[in-house]
N, C-alpha and C positions, 0 to 999 in steps of 0.2 A: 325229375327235371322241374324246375321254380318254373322258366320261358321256355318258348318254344321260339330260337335266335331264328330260324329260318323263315318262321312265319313272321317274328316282327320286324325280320327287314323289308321282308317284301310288302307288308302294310305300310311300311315308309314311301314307298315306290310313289299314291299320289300327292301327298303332301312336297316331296320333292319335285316332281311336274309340276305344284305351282309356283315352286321358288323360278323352275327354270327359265317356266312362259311368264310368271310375274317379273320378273326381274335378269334377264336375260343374258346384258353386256354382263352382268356380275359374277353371275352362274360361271357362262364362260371363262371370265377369267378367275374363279375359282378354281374349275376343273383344269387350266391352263397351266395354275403354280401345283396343285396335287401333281400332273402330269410330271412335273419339274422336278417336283419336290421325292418323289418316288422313284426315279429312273437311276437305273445301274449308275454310280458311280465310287466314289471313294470307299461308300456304303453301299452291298448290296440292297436289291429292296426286300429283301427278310429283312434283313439286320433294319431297313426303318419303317419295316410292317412292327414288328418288337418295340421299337420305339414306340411307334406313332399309339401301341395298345397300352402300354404301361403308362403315357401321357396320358390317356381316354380317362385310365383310372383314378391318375393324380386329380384331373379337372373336374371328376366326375359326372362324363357325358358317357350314357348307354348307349344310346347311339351309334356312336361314335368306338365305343367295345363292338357293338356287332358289326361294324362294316371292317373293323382294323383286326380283328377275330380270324373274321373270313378271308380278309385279306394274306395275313400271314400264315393261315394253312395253307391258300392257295400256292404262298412261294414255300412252302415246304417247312414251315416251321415246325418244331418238334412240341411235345407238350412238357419237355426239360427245357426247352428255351422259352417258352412262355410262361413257365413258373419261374425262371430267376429275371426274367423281365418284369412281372408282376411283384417278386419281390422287390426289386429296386424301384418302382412305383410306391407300395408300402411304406418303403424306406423313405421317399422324396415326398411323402404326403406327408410326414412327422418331423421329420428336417425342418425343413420353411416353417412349419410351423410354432416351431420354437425357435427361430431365429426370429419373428416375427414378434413371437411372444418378448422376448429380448427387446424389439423395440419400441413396444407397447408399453414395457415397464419403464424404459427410461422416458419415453415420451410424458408417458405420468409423473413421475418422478422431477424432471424438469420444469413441467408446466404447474405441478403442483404446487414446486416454493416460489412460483412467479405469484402466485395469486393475490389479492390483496384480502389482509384480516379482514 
């Protein structure tokens, strides 16, 4: 095993107590839209614990793999559904990137015969 996820979440625990008591109205309404944003609806909350892990990886916050990890075993996630999650993560981390790259080149491309001799 590379980490020990259980131990490093729980080492997050004081750093997160200073967001809470440092900054409080905000915490709140953070945990306020997560509350929102996770609760049974059109989507169960597997199907956007799945989500929410396969974005962790696109954006790449660790962090944010260990609590969306935890979270989606807790709703019963399989380790078949968090492999083709993690694949389409994969997938959307090489996507954007070359559509990006796409606009990189025309950006060059344009601005380069603007320039003057």
């Amino acid at each position: 095993m590379h980490r020990d996820w259980s131990n490093y979440l729980a080492n997050l625990s004081a750093p997160l107590k200073e967001m809470r008591t440092g900054s409080p109205e905000v915490m709140r309404a953070f945990s306020g839209m997560a509350r929102e944003a996770t609760k049974d609806g059109a989507l169960d909350p597997k199907t956007k614990e799945l989500i929410a892990l396969a974005i962790s990886v696109a954006v790449r916050c660790e962090d944010c793999i260990g609590f969306h990890a935890k979270a989606a075993a807790e709703r019963g996630a399989t380790r078949e559904e968090v492999m083709e999650a993690l694949g389409m993560a994969i997938y959307m981390g090489a996507g954007p990137s070359v559509m990006y790259a796409s606009h990189a080149a025309e950006a060059f491309d344009q601005l380069s015969q603007n320039k003057e001799p």
